[in-house]
PARO-30873 format. One record per residue (C-alpha): x, y negated, z negated. Coordinates in pm, whole numbers, plus 50000, padded with zeros to 5 digits. Layout:
residues N
XYZ;...
//
This chain:
residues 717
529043016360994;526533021860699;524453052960738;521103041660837;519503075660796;520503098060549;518233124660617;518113154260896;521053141261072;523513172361038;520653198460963;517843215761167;516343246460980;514093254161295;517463256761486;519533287461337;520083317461489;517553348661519;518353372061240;518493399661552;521293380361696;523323373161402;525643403661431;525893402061843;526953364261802;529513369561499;532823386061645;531953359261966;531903327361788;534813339861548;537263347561830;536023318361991;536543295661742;540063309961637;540883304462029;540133263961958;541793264761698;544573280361780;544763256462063;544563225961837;547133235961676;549623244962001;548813208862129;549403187461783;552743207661752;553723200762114;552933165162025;555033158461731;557743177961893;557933159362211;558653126761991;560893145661753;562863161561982;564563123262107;567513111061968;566783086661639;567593057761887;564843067262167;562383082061900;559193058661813;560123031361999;557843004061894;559293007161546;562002986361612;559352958461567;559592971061208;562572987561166;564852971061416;567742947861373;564902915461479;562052938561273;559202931261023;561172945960726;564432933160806;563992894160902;563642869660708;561562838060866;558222843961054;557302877561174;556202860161517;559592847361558;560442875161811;557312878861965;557412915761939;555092920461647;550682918361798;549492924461413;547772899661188;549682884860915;547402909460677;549042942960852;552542927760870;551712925860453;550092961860384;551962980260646;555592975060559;555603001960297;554503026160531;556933017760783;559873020360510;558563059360573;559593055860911;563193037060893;563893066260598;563513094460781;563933089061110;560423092961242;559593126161045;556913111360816;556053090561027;555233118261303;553783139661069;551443113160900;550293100761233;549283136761353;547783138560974;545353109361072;544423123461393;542813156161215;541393135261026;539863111361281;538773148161456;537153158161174;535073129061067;534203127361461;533003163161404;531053157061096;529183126761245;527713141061549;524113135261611;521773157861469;520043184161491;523113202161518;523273243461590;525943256861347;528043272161619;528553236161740;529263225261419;531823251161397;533653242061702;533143206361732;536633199861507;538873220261706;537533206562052;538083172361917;541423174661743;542163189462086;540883162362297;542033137762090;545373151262071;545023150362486;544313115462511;546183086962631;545803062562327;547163092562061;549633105862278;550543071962310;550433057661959;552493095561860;555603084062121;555823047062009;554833051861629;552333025861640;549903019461321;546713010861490;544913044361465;544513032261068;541773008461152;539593035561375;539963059561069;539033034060834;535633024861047;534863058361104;535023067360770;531633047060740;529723071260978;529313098760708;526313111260568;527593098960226;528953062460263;527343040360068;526873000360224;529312987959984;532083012560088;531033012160434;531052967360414;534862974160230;536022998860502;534672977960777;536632944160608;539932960060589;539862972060916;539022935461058;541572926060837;543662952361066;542372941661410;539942912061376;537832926361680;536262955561451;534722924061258;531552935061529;530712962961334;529622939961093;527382923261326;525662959961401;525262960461002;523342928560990;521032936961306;520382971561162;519092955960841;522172964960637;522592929760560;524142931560210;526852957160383;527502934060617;528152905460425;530162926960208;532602935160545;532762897060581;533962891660227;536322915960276;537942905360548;537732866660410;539382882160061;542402899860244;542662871460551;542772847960269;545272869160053;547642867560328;547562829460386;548572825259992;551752852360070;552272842560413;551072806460482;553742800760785;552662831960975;548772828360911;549042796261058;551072806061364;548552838461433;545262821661350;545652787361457;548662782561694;547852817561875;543792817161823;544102846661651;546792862861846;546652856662195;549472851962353;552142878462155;553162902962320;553352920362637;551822892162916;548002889562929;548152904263292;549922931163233;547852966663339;548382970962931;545692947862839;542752964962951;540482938562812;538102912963063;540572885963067;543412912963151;541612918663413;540032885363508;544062873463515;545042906263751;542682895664048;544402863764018;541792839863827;543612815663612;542882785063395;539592763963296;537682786663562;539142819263393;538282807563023;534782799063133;533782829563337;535592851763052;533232828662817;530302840462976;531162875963070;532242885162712;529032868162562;526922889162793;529002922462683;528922913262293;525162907062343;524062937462559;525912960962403;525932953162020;522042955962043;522292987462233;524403003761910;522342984461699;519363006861899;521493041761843;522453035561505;518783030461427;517963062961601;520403082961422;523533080561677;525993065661436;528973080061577;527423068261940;526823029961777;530503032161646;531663042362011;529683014362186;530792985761936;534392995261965;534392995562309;532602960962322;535532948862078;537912960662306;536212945362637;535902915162507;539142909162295;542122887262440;544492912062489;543282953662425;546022979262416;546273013962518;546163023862143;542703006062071;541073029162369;540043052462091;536913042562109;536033052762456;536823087462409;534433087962090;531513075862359;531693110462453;529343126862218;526303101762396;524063124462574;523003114062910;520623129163197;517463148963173;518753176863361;521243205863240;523343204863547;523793162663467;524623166863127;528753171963169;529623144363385;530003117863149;532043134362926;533963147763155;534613112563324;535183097462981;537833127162924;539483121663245;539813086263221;541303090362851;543683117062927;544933115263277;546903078263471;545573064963730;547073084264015;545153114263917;542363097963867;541963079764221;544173079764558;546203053664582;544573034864806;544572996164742;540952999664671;540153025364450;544013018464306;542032992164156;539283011763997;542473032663873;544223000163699;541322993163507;539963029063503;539803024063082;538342988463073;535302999963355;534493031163141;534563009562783;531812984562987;529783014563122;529553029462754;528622992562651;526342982362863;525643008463132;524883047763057;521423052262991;522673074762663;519083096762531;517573087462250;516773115562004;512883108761983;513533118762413;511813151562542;515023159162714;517193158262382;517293189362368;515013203262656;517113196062972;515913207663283;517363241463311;519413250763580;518323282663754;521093313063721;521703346163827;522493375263612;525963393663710;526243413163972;527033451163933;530333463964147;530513495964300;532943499863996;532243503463628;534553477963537;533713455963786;532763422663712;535493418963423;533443384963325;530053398563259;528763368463066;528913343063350;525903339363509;525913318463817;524213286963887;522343286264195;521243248264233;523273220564397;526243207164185;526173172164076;527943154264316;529703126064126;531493156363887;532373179164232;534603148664349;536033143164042;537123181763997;537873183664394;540503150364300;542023166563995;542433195764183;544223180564423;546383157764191;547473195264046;548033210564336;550423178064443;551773178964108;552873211864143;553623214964450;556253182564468;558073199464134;558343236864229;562703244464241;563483227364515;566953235764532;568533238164902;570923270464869;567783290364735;565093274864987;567583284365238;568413320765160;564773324265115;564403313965460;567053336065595;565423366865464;562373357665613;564013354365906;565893388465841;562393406665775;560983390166120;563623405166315;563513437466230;559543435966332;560663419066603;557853388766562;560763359366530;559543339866784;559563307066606;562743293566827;561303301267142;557653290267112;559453253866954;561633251167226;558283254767455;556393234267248;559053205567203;559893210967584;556263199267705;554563167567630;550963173167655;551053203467428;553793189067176;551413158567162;548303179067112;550223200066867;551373169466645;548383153766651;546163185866531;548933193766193;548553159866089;544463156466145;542723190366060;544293204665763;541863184265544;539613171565762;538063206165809;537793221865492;536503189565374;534033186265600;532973219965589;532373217665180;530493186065204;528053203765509;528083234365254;527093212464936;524253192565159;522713223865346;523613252565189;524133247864812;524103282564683;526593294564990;528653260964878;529413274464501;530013311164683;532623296964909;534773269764695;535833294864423;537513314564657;539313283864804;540373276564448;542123306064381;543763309064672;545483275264619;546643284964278;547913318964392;549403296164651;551103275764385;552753306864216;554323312564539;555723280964572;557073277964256;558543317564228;560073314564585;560563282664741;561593286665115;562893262265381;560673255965685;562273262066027;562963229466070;565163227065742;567223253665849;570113240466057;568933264966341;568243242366620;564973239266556;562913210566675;560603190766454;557893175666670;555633168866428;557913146066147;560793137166362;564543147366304;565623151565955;569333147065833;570263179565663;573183154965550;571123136065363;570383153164984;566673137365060;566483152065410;564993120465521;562173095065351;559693123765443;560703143465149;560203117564917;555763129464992;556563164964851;558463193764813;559663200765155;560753240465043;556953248864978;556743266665293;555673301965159;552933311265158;551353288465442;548373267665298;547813254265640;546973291165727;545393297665451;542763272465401;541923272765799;541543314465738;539183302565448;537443275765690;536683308265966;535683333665744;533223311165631;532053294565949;531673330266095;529553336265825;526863306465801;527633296866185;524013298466357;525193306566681;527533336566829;529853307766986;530063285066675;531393320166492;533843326466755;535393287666712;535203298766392;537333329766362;539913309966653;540383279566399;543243304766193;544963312366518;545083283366621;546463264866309;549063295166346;550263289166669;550623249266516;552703254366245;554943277566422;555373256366727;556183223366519;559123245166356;556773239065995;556473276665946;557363311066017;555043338766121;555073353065790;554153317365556;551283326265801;550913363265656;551113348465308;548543323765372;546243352565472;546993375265178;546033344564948;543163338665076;542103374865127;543343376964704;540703347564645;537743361064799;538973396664605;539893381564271;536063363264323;534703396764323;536483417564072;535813385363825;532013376263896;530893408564099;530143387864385;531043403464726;528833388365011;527133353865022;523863352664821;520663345465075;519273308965086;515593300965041;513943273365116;512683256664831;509513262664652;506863241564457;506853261964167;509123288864002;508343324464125;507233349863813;510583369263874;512643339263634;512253344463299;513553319363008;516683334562832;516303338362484;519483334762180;520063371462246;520863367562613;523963346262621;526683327962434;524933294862452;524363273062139;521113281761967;520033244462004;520753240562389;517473244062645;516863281662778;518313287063111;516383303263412;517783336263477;517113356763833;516073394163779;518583410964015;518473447164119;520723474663980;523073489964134;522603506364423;524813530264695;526023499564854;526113466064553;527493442964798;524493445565008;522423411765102;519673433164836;521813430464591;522553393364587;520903368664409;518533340464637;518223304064549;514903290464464;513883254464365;513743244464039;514333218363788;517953221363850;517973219764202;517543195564491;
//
């Protein structure tokens, strides 16, 4: 797209740092930005390994459509003879000498050139952000978006099958800088069309942004090189513009979860026919309509790389069939600034960059329902960037002046050292809502991820188990036979017993965040990191020593809660087909119900709402132990996890007790002050924070004194 202002879009001379905090930011940014980099560089190398690393005969894939036996290069009738080439008759023409790279040397140049364009899409993407830009973002805008690109679905998928179409994204990109001129921008945008006749909407943006001559020059161009192809390749033009209306049809089927275009998705929920045509008439009319005008709007205020991100997603919404590979686009969208408060402004980038990088079943449960939303996660986020997100224009008061979010300086230890993380300051306003699900689902996803592929290997689980068992003698606390034999032995309490393992080991803790995040939002950010940690320290234990429950011992033990499983069996039953079955130290189960009564003791109103409390971790013991799910010393691990969690919390942020909860206030009280450059790592551009004053140290820093209070604010509800 033509650069419709030239002027002030990468600069802002008001915006540099204070010459006072030149030297204090210097060594920060540097190590900061080598760390990026550094990164970038880890993740493009894993990349191209992971596809280099396959035999020749599993490596890039999709390049038998060129370089196979049935391939573009090798036959000698129509390239849509076997159905396997998408491309227009122009790309079959200007691509094959590229792909002779590929067929030469096994992949290698082809790898390495593919990762070569991906810098390069990174770095353009870094050069066109919306200005005014602070030079520290400037500096680490490349690295962060060679990284996320790297990340994403559509490169890590175009890297494993070799596929070409990451040319036309470059090529239309390549218009967003300062310095394209409307003729090269018309030219780039023609051969891209040329590429993927969808991009032939950037054109249209041209024309309604009053680059009229550029866009007429991207129509020529994609005439000129759609016309040089039907003099070289009458046959195939014919069959790819006329007998396939430009290309619908080849392929994968229409239907498949692939095509995350409108009529993929019209076809999925089982529309069909005249009535599909017409309703995918009218919906993709309404897209083009609504959102070409809306990047027509942000390329007139400056966006470009924001106008580029909304017409490519419109292109691929509304085109027949849209690939994983043309989802580029949507991850671009990211850069769109949206919400007038500071605490708003991550969550949709981080929704776009969850969407892009992770499948489905991370994403969502897989519940029919939301499985849905997951199937079409891709085509609902390229429609929201379209046609939904109220994106901020730059002329907005909240461009760049977000309502802060209050904070709270660290909090001195009773040791020096302690916190090790003195820059974090803690928020003290309600999280937004929307992003706490989406972390609390990831979260989860990891923790099953990791969980279900810890060694899981019998013999080890086993001996693990025995020694547990070894250790429990010899304190004399193995009394996991007896109290399942009484357990299994009477019905009421074997019932009870089943019904409680399979109910409250999310339901609480669940239940308790959300009351937490509603009524006591300060105590709410207190509480969950602890949680957090505990469940990765919980993972480490899984993974370094997998043990076998009780009831996967051979012992005689009684499984009341799952049923009998056949040791026999190398599965153990269709119950280990959920998760790793040998994750049995230490006891989450424990450990999150110890988390659930420390914390209900703690905010509980009343003396016998504390005492439930602090009987919730007993209870859950005496469960897992007398369903044969855990011995008395997962139990002991769950505790030390948790008690690591709420310790690690401390030695990291100097937080020991709860801060105090206030109710809210009309105004802020004269204790906040606004946080200059000098006071944190922040970007010089971004809006001053709110920052508590909190009192030094005293004889005891984990006193209620010492902690910081929540009061309202901007940021907070």
């Amino acid at each position: 797209m033509a650069n419709v202002e030239r002027s002030g879009l990468g600069t802002n001379p008001g915006s540099g740092p204070r010459p006072g905090a030149v030297g204090a930011r210097t060594s920060r940014n540097a190590l900061v930005l080598g760390a990026l980099w550094l990164l970038a560089g880890v993740l493009a190398v894993r990349q191209a390994a992971a596809v280099l690393r396959l035999p020749p005969d599993e490596r890039l894939t999709d390049l038998e459509t060129w370089i196979g036996e049935r391939g573009v290069l090798h036959v000698s009738g129509s390239l849509y003879d076997g159905q396997a080439f998408t491309g227009t008759p122009f790309s079959g023409l200007v691509l094959k000498p590229l792909t002779r790279a590929a067929e030469q040397s096994l992949g290698y140049a082809w790898t390495f050139g593919t990762l070569l364009l991906v810098v390069v899409l990174g770095l353009v993407a870094a050069r066109s952000l919306p200005g005014p830009v602070s030079r520290r973002t400037s500096l680490l805008a490349a690295p962060v978006a060679i990284s996320l690109l790297v990340l994403s679905l559509p490169v890590r998928n175009t890297f494993t099958l070799g596929q070409t179409s990451i040319i036309p994204v470059v090529l239309v990109l390549l218009t967003v800088l300062p310095r394209t001129s409307g003729r090269q921008a018309g030219v780039l945008i023609g051969v891209a069309a040329a590429l993927q006749p969808a991009l032939l909407l950037f054109g249209v943006v041209l024309w309604l942004v009053g680059r009229r001559r550029a866009a007429a020059v991207a129509g020529a161009t994609f005439a000129a090189c759609s016309a040089l192809a039907w003099v070289l390749m009458p046959h195939d033009s014919w069959t790819y513009w006329i007998h396939h209306f430009g290309g619908a049809g080849l392929g994968a089927p229409a239907d498949s979860l692939a095509n995350q275009s409108l009529h993929g998705l019209l076809l999925r929920i089982g529309l069909s026919g005249p009535a599909e045509l017409a309703l995918l008439a009218v919906l993709a009319v309404a897209v083009a309509v609504v959102g070409l005008r809306r990047a027509a709007h942000y390329a007139k205020d400056g966006q470009l790389l924001l106008a580029a991100a909304i017409t490519g997603s419109v292109a691929l919404a509304i085109s027949p069939t849209s690939w994983q590979y043309q989802q580029l686009w949507i991850l671009l969208a990211v850069v769109g600034r949206v919400g007038k408060r500071a605490s708003d402004r991550l969550v949709w980038p981080v929704l776009v960059v969850l969407a892009m990088t992770l499948n489905r079943r991370a994403l969502l449960p897989d519940i029919e329902i939301l499985g849905h939303i997951g199937y079409n996660a891709p085509l609902l986020a390229a429609l929201a960037a379209a046609c939904l997100v109220p994106f901020l224009s730059r002329t907005s008061p909240a461009w760049d002046n977000p309502a802060p979010t209050p904070v709270a300086e660290p909090v001195q230890g009773r040791h020096a050292w302690v916190p090790l993380l003195r820059f974090v300051r803690r928020p003290l306003s309600r999280p937004n809502l929307l992003l706490e699900l989406m972390f609390i689902r990831i979260g989860y996803f990891g923790y099953s991820y990791v969980r279900a592929h810890a060694p899981d290997s019998r013999t080890l689980a086993e001996s693990h188990g025995h020694q547990i068992l070894t250790a429990e003698k010899w304190l004399s606390i193995d009394i996991e036979h007896w109290f399942n034999s009484v357990v299994a032995d009477t019905p009421w309490l074997r019932d009870t017993m089943n019904w409680y393992y399979s109910t409250f080991h999310f339901l609480v803790p669940l239940s308790l965040l959300a009351w937490l995040y509603l009524r006591r939002p300060v105590t709410y950010r207190w509480a969950r990191t602890p949680l957090a940690l505990a469940t990765m320290l919980a993972l480490v234990g899984f993974w370094l020593y997998p043990t076998a429950p009780p009831r996967l011992m051979g012992l005689g033990f009684i499984d009341t809660a799952h049923g009998p499983q056949d040791l026999d069996n190398p599965d153990f039953g269709a119950l280990t087909e959920l998760s790793n079955q040998y994750a049995a130290m230490p006891s989450l189960h424990v450990g999150w119900s110890l988390w659930c009564g420390v914390v209900i003791a703690i905010v509980a109103p009343y003396v016998w709402m504390k005492v439930l409390g602090l009987l919730y971790p007993l209870m859950t013991t005496a469960v897992i132990v007398g369903t044969a799910n855990h011995w008395v010393l997962d139990a002991v691990g769950g505790a030390v996890v948790v008690s690591a969690g709420f310790g690690l919390q401390y030695l990291l942020f100097g937080v020991g007790k709860r801060p105090k909860e206030e109710p809210a206030g009309p105004l802020w009280p004269p204790r906040f002050r606004k946080r200059g450059p000098e006071s944190g790592p922040e970007s010089e551009s971004a809006a001053p924070a709110l920052v508590v004053s909190v009192p030094g140290p005293s004889k005891e820093p984990d006193s209620e004194a010492a902690e910081p209070t929540e009061v309202a604010g901007p940021g907070s509800r």
